[in-house]
N, C-alpha and C positions, 0 to 999 in steps of 0.2 A: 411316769414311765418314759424312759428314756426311746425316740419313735423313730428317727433316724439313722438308721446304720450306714458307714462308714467303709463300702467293701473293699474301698485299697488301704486299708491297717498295715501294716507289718508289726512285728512283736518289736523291729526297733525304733518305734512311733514312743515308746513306754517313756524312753530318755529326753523324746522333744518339749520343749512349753509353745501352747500353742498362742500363733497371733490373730487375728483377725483385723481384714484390710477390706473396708467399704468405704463407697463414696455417698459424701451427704450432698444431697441438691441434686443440681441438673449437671450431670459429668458427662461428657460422650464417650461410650462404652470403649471406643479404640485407644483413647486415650488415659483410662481406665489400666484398663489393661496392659498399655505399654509400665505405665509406673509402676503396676502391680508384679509386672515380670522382673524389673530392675528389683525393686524390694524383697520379692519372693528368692533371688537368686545369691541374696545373704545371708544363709541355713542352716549356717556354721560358725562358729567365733571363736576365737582362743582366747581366754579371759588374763586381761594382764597379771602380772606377776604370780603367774601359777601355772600347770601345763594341763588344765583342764580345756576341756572343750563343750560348749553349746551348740547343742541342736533346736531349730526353731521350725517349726509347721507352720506354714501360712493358712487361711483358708481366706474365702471370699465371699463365704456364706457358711453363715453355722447357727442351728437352730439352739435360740437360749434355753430350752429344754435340757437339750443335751448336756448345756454346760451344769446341771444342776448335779451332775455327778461328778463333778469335780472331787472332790474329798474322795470320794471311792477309787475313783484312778487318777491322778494327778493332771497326766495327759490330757485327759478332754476339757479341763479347766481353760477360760482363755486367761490367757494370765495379760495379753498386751494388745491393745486397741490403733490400729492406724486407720486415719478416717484422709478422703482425700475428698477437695470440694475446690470451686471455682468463688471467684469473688472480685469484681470487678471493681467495685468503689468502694471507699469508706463507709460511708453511708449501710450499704449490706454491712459491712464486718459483724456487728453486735449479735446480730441474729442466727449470722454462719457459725458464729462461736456459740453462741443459745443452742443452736443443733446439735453440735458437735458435744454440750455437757449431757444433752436427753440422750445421745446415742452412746454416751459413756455411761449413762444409768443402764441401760438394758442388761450392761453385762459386768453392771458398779460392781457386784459384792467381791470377785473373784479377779477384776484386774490390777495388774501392780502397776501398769504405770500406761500413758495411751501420748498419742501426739497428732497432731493437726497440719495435714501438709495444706498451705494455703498457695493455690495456683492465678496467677492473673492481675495479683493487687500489691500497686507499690508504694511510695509515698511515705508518711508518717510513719502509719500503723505498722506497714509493714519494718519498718528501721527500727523497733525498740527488740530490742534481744527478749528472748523467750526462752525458752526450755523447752515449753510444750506443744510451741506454734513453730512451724517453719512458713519462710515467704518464700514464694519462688515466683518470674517475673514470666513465665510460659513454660510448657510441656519441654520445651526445648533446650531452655536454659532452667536446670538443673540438674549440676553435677554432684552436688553434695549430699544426694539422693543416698547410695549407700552409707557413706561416713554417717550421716542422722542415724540410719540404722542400727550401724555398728554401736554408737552413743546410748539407741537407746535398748540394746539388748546389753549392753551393760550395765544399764537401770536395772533394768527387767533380773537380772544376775545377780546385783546386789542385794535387791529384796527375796529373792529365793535364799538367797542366802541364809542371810537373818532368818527367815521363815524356818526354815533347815536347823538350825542352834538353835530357833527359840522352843521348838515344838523338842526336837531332843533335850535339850536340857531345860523341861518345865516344873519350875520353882513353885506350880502351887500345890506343894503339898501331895498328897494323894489323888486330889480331883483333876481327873484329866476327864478332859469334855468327852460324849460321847459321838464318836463322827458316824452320821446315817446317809443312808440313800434313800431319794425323797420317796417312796414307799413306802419306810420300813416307820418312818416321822409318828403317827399315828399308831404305831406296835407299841411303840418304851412310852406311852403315857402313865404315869401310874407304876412305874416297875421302882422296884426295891434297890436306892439306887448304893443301896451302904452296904449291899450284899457281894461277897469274894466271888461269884460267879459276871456280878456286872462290869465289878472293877477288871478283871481280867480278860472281859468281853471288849471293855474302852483301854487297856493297855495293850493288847494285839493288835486293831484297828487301829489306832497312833502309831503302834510300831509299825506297820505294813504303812500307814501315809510316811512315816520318816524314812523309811524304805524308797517308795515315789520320789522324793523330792533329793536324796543324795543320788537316785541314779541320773535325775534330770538336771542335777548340779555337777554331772562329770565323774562322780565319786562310785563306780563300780563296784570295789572293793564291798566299800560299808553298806551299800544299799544289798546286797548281798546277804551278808552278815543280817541286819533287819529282817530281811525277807524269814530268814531261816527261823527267826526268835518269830516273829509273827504268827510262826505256821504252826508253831508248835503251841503257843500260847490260844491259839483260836480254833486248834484243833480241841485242844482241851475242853472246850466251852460247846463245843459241836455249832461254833457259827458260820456255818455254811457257806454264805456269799460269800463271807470277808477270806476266809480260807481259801476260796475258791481262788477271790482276786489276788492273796499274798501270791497262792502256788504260782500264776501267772506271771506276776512281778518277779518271782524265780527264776521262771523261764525264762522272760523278758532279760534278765539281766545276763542270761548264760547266753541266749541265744547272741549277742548283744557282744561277748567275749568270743564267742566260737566264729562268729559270722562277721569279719568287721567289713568286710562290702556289703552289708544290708540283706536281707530276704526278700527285697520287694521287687525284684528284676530290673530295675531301672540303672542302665550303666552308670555310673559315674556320681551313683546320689549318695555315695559318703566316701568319706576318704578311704583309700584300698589300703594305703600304707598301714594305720593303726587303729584307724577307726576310732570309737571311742574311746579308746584306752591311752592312759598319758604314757611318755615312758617309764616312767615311775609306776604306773600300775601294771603296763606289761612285764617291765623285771619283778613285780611282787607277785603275777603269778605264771611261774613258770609248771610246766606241766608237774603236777607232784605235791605242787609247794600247797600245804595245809596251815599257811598261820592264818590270825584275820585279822584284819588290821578293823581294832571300832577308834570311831571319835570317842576324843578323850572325852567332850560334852557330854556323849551317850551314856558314862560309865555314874550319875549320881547314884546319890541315896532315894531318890525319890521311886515310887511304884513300878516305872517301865522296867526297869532293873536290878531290885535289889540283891541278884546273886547272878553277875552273866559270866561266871567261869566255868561252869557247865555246861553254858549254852557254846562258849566257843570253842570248847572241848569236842561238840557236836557236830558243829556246823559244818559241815561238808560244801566248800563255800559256793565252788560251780558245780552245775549238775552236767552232768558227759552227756552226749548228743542222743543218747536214749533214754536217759532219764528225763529230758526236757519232756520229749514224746508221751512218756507216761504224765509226767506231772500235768500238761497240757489235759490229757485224758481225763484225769481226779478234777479238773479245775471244772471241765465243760461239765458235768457229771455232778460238782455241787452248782454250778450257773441253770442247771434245766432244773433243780427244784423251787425255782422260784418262776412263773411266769412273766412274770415284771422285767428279768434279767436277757427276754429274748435279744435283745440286739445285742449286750455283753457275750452272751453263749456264742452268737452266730458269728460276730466279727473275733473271736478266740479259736473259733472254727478253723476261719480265713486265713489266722496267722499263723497254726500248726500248719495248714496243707504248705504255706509258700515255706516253712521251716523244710516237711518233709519233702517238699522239693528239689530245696539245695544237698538234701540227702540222699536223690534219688529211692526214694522209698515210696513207690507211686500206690501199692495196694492200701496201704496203711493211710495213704492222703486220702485216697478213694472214701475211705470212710469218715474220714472226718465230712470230708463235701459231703455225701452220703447223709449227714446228719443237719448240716447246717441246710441240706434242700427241707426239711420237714421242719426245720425251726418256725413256728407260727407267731408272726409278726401282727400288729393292726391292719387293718385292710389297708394294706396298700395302693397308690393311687401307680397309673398304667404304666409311668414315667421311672417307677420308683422299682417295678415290676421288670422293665426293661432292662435299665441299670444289673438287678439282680443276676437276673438271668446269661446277663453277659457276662457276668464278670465268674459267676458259676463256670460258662464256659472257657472264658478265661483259663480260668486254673485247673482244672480238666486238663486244657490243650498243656498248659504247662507239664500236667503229670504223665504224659503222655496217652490221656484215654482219647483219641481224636473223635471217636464216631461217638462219646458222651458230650466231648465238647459239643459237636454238632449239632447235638442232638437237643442242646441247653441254645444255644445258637439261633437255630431253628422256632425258640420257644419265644427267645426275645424277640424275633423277628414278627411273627404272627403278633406280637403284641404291639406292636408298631403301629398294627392296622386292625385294632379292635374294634368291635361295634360300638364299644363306649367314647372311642376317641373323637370327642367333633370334628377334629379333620386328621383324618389318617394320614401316616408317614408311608406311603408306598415309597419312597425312593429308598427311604432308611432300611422298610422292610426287601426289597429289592438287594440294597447294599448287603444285608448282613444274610438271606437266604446263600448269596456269592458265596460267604465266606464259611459256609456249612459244608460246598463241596467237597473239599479236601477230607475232611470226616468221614464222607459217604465214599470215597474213592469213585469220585467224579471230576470232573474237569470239566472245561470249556471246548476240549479240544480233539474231532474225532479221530483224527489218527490214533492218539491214545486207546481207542478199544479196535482197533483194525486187525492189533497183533494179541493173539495166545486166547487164552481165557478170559471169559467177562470177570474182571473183581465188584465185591462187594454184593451188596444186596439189591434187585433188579426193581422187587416192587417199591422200596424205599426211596430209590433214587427215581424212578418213574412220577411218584407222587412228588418229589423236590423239583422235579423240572417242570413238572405240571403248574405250582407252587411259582415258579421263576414267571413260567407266561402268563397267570393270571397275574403279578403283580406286574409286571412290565406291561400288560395292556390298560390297568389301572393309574400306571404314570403314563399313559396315554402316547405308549410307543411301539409300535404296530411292528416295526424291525425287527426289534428285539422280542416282539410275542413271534413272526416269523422263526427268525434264527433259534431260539428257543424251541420249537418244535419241530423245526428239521432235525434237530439234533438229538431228542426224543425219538424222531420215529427212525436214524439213522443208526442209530446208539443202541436201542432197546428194542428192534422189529425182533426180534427173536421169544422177547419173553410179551410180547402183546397176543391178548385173545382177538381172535377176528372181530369181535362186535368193538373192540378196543381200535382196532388198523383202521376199520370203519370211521369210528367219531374222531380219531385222532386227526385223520387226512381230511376229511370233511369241514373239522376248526381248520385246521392248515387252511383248504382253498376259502374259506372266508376270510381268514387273513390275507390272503397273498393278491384278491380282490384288490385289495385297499394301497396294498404295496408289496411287490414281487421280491421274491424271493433272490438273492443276489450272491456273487461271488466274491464281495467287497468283505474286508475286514471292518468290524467294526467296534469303536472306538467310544467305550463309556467317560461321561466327564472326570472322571477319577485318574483315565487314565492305563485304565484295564483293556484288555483284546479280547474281542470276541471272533476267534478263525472262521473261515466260512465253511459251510457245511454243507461238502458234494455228496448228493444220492446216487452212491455207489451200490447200495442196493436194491435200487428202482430203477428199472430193472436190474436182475444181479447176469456181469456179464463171466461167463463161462472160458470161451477163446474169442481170440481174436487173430484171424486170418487175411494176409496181402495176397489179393487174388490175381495172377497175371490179366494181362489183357486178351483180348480174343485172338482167338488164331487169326485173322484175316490181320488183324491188329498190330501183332505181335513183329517187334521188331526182332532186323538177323544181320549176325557182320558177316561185311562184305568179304566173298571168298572168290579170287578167280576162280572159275569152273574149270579150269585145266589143271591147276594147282592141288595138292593132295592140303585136307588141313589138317597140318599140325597142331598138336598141342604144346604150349613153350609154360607151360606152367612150371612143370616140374623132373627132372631128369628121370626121375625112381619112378617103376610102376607104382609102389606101393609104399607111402610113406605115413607109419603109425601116428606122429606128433599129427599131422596134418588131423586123422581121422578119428584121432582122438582128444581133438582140443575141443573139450566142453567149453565152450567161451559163454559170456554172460544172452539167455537166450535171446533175450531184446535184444541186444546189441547184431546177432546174428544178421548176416551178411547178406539178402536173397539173390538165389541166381536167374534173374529172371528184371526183366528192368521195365518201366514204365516211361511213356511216351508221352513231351511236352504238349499241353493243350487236347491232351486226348483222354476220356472217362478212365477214371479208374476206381478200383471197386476192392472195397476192405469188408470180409464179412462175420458180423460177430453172432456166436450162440448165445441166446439172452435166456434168460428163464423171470417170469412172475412171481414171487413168492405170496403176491396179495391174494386175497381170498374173493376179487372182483376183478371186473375186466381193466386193466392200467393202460390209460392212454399217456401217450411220449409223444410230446410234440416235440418240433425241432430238435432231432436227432444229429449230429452230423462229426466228422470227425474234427479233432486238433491236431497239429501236424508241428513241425519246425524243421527249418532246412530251406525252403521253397516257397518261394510266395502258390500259395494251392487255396483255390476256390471251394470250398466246401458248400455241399447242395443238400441242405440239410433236409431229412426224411422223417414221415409222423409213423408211427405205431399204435396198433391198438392191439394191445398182448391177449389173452382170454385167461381167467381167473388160474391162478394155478398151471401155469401154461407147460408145463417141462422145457425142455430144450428147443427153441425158436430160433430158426435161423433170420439174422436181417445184414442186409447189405447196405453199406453204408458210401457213399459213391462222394468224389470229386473230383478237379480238373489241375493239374501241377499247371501253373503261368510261368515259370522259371526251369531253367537245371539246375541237377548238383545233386543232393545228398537230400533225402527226404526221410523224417522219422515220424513214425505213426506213432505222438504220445497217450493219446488217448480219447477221447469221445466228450463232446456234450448234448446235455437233457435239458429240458422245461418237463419237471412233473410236477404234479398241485400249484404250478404258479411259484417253482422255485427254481432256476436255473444253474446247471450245475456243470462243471468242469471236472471228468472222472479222469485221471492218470493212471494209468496200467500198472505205474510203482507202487501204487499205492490200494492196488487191486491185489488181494492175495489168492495165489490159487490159480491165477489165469493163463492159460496156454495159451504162445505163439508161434508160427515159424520166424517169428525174428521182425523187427519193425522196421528196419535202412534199408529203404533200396533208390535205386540209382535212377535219374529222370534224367534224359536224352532230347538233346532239341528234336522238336519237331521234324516228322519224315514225309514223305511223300507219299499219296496214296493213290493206287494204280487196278483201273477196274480193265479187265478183258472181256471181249464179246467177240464170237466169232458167228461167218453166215452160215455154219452148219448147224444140223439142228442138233438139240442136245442129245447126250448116249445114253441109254434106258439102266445100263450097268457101268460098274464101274470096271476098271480092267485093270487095275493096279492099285489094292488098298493103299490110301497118303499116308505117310511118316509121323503126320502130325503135325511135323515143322511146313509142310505146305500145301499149296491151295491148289486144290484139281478142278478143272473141268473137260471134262467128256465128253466129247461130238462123236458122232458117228456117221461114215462116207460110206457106198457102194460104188464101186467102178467094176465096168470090165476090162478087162485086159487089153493093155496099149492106151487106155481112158486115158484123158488129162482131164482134171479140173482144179479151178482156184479155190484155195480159202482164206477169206479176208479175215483179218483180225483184228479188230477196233481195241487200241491202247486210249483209254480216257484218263486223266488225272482229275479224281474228283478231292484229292485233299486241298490244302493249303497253299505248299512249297511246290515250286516246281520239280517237275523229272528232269532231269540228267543225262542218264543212263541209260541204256540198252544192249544187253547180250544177247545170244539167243543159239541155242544146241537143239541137236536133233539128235534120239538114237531109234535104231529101227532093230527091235526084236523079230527075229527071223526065222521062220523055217528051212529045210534043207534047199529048197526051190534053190536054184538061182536067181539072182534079183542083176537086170540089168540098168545099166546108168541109176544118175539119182532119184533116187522115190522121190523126196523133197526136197525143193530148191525155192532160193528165194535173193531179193535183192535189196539190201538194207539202205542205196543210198538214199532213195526216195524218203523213207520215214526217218531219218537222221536230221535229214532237213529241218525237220518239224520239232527238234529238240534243240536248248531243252523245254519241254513242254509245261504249257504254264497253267494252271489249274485251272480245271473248268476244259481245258480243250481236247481235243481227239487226233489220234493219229492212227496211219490204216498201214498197216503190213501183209504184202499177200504173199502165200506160201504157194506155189504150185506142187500139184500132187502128182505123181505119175508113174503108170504101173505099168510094171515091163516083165513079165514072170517067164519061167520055163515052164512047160507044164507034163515034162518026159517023166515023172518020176512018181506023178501020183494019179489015182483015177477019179477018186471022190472028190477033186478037188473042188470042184463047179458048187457042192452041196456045201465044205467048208469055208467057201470064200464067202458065203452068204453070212457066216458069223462073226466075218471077219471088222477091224473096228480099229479106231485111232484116236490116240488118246489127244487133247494140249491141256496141256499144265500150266500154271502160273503160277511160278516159285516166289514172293518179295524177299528181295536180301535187303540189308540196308547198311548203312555208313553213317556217320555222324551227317553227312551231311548230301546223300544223296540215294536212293535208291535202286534196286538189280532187278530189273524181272528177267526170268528165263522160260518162257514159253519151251515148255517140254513136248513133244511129241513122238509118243512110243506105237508101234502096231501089236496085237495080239498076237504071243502066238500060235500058230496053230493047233498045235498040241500041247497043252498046257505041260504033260508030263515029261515031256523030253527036253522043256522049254533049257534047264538046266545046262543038259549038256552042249547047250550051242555056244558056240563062243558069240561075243557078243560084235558084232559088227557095226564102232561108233561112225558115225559122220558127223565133222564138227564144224562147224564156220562162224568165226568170232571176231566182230567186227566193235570196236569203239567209237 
């Protein structure tokens, strides 16, 4: 029973003779190999004075089992032995040659010809000319490496030959030997061998082997032509296997004419131009053409043919690209009623699917794989198991089924790392788990599910990734068990059951213990990227809002206060483009500016989707534009939290142009950099806004004590305070007003206006007066210091016009204000002081009586 199967076959292996190339002794495997790759790269030959062509199969190991089915299919015979060995003295020679005869027995009965490359040893031995030995003086020097080759696939050509003529035209009479497959050895003992059912059983069988041996001698045509008489003759006798394998030989020979680049995917592994076909046999079959050319040899009197003008009458000589398919079909069909024939059925499997590949006929391949997965072999050993498996996948991906590929993929892989393996292959299973992704519509990469609909199946690909971090922790790589399950709970938080987000993050922080979670790419030895994977979902943020600074904070351009201000933006009251340029929302301009070296405060809506309380450590923003301090903030969200406001605060160290890109997390021990781009769904007012050197900051205190009310709601844009005075009439008194600069920069500046909202009364000389040289002095004022302005107050009224007045002046009340304006580079206060007035309702129709003194 042949035990080996073979799964990269193609059906145009049928035409090759194969060689086999071992080293006897102690060879060093690199070395091995390098001669093996020059030899192996001779595949091909055009055989002098004819325009045939030879194909040669190397192998490197081939079990002599296999070759016992030589006779049955030509192919698997080794027909040429290259043995390679080292030999340093004379002395060894005798015995290197001893080897070299025992290792040409293993595979005596079936080679035609073998040769001995002898590396290392010079001198005598090596000088007498041979045939079957070559001397070569190191790995290095020898060039004649192919030419030997060439030489002896010429051998090798000439006895196929012969072999070819002698078996067609066999002169003994009637008796033609019965050729078997070592199974069937033990069936014909005792059979009736003078009976027209056996003779015709051994003249189909010879015919389908003369068939073998003209397609492997270049001769397309005639092996053809054979095939067809074989099929017919062995159909007769209902001999199953051999019928099986003529049909095959059929195929082989059509596929062989249809395909001359090969079936087997490998660029460049037969010539494109004609393939096997000489010119001479591509003008003999032009589409159409029905003659058949047989050797003249094949036409005796003897048994194979005593009447073949019928049969070429028949012979329909190439089968069309669907007939292969069926015939392929009939073939596997008599190969399963023999269980002896599994590896024949399975690798006939293998070579319709890569046929109906080049056909694009994926459902129709399906099923052949489909059959060759249930073909029962010997138990197979884990090695033998893996191979399978793969190559099943393999051809899958070829036909386009990816998620069976995968799925076969995924099977070799697990076998990798079987309990029977004394040392498991994690890396290998590791390696080929990767290469299932694509099947599952998975990737390495999260952006890939950020956008649309999840593809694929959730709980499949759950369990694959699972699958990734147990074997990445069994190659004892903690990173890759990390990144692996970020990407799990970043990927799939949607389709996890809570008990699942539980154990999921719980392995996470035991991993991330050992080694945290990072924003690095990483970098398997193969050569693959693994992108990093930010918890955009942990927490999931909703907006993100630029919050101005505080009013007290808040910076203001500098406007003379005598000066009306204009606006110079834009001529048009109302210009549409302006208020209707949807421009990119981030990008969005804010009209409101923040202040170097001073807090600012971004605040984002975050919501929990875990089913437990999610702590966030190290919160804090990312920024670009501005060297900016970020002061990063913890969180502890509560299970399921809805909408959670959190503030996330820093300090600009520079000006210019600052862009809030987005935010990072430490959750479970993985740290993460979230970009707003890459956040879908998230509202903002716009992330650029403008950072302004440093201004000056300016506190007021006055010795009055403060007003219980206010007497004129602020604008917003500025800062009030309220004192409140009682005088009587003709009073004088002072009030001092303490100017501190508690910021950084010094003060500058100083305005200072007065209006006095009035009743009918007459108001004599100034209510307010003051004298600014004194505090001028004192600027500009350098932080940390104080300067004092006194205002004298003084009340001069008529009192002709009212009576109540004595009861109203008791209400009566004065306000100071402290406006900050600011400038790039210095600061305005205007200490306001307004009086109540009396009658709130008439207050309107007074005209307003300013008194201003404005002094720089």
């Amino acid at each position: 029973k042949m035990s080996v199967p073979d799964y990269m076959q193609c059906a145009e292996d049928h035409q090759t003779l194969l060689v086999v190339v071992q080293p006897i002794g102690i060879v060093p495997e690199e070395s091995f190999f390098r001669i093996y790759k020059r030899i192996s790269a001779v595949s091909q030959v055009n055989v002098r004075d004819s325009q045939r062509v030879l194909y040669i199969r190397y192998r490197h190991h081939y079990p002599p089992e296999n070759n016992e089915w030589g006779d049955f299919q030509t192919h698997r015979k080794v027909v040429g032995l290259i043995t390679i060995t080292e030999c340093s003295s004379a002395k060894e020679w005798p015995q290197t040659f001893e080897k070299f005869h025992l290792q040409k027995e293993m595979y005596g009965s079936t080679l035609y010809d073998s040769r001995l490359f002898v590396f290392g040893l010079q001198g005598e031995i090596a000088e007498q000319p041979r045939t079957d030995v070559a001397f070569y003086p190191s790995y290095n020097e020898c060039e004649t490496v192919e030419k030997r080759i060439e030489d002896f696939i010429e051998s090798l050509f000439i006895v196929l030959e012969s072999k070819r003529l002698d078996r067609a035209t066999d002169k003994s009479g009637d008796k033609i030997p019965l050729l078997c497959v070592p199974f069937e050895k033990k069936d014909f003992v005792g059979l009736d061998t003078d009976s027209r059912h056996y003779k015709k059983r051994c003249q189909g069988r010879m015919r389908k082997h003369v068939g073998d041996l003209c397609l492997q001698a270049g001769m397309l045509q005639d092996s053809l032509v054979h095939y067809h008489m074989a099929v017919e003759l062995l159909r007769s006798v209902n001999d199953f296997l051999w019928l099986g394998a003529a049909l095959e030989g059929l195929c082989s020979a059509s596929v062989i004419y249809h395909y001359p680049g090969g079936t087997g995917g490998k660029v460049g592994s037969r010539r494109a131009q004609g393939g096997s076909l000489s010119a001479e046999a591509g003008n003999r079959h032009r589409p159409g053409a029905q003659e058949v050319l047989i050797d003249p040899g094949a036409l005796t009197s003897n048994g194979i043919n005593a009447d073949t003008s019928a049969e070429i009458g028949r012979a329909k000589n190439c089968l069309s690209p669907e007939d292969i398919i069926e015939k392929y079909k009939e073939a596997i069909s008599y190969y399963g009623k023999y269980k002896n024939a599994g590896v024949i059925e399975l690798e006939a499997c293998v070579k319709a699917v890569r046929v109906l590949a080049m056909q694009k006929r994926s459902m129709e391949a399906s099923e052949f794989l489909q059959n060759a997965v249930y073909i029962n072999l010997r138990q197979l050993s884990e090695e033998e198991k893996i191979q399978r498996y793969s190559i099943l996948s393999e051809l899958y991906e070829r036909i386009g089924f990816h998620r069976k590929s995968a799925f076969f993929k995924r099977i070799a892989a697990m076998q990798c790392a079987a309990p029977s393996i004394p040392e498991p292959g994690w890396r290998a299973c590791y390696k080929l788990l990767l290469e299932t992704l694509p099947g599952y519509s998975l990737s390495l990469d999260p952006q890939d599910f950020s956008k649309g609909t999840h593809r694929g199946w959730a709980a499949v690909q759950m369990r694959l990734l699972h699958e990734l971090v147990y074997a990445s922790r069994r190659m004892g790589n903690p990173a890759l068990c990390v990144r692996h399950l970020s990407f799990l709970l970043q990927t799939m938080l949607d389709f996890l059951s809570d008990q699942e987000k539980k154990d999921v993050t719980q392995s996470l922080e035991s991993y991330t213990a050992k080694c945290p979670g990072t924003m690095e790419v990483i970098t398997l030895p193969d050569g693959l990227k693994l992108p990093p994977v930010p918890f955009t979902k942990l927490p999931i943020v909703k907006s993100v809002k630029l919050l101005n600074l505080p009013t007290s904070l808040r910076p203001h351009k500098m406007k003379s206060l005598l000066g009306q201000n204009v606006s110079t933006k834009s001529p048009f009251i109302y210009s549409p483009i302006i208020a209707h340029s949807r421009g990119e929302e981030r990008n969005k301009k804010i009209d409101f500016q923040w202040v170097q070296g001073d807090v600012c405060e971004v605040q984002l809506m975050v919501y929990n989707p875990m089913p437990f309380e999610l702590r966030v450590e190290n919160m804090g923003l990312l920024t670009t534009g501005v060297e900016f301090e970020s002061l990063p903030a913890a969180l502890s969200l509560p299970a399921e939290s809805g909408l959670y406001p959190v503030t996330l605060v820093g300090v600009p160290q520079t000006t210019g142009q600052i862009t809030v890109n987005g935010y990072h997390t430490s959750v479970f021990g993985v740290f993460s950099d979230c970009l707003l781009d890459n956040l879908p769904g998230v509202k903002t007012n716009g992330c650029t806004v403008e950072v302004i050197p440093a201004l000056p900051r300016l506190q007021i205190s006055t010795s009055l004590p403060r007003s219980a009310h206010t007497l004129q709601p602020s604008s917003g844009d500025e800062i009030s305070t309220n004192v409140s005075v009682q005088l009587y009439n003709g009073e004088t008194q002072e009030l001092i007003i303490k100017l501190e600069n508690i910021g950084t920069e010094p003060l500058e500046k100083l305005e200072v206006t007065a209006k006095t909202v009035n009743t009918k009364e007459k108001l004599y000389g100034d209510f307010l007066s003051w004298n600014l040289e004194d505090t001028l002095c004192q600027f500009p004022l350098k932080p940390g210091k104080i300067a004092t302005f006194i205002v004298n107050i003084k009340v001069k009224l008529d009192f002709s016009c009212q009576e109540n007045l004595l009861q109203d002046l008791s209400d009566d009340g004065i306000s100071v204000s402290g406006l900050p304006l600011s400038s790039p580079f210095r600061q305005v206060v205007k200490p306001r002081v307004e009086t109540k007035p009396l009658n709130p309702q008439e207050s309107s129709k007074v005209g307003d009586f300013s008194h201003v003194k404005v002094r720089e």
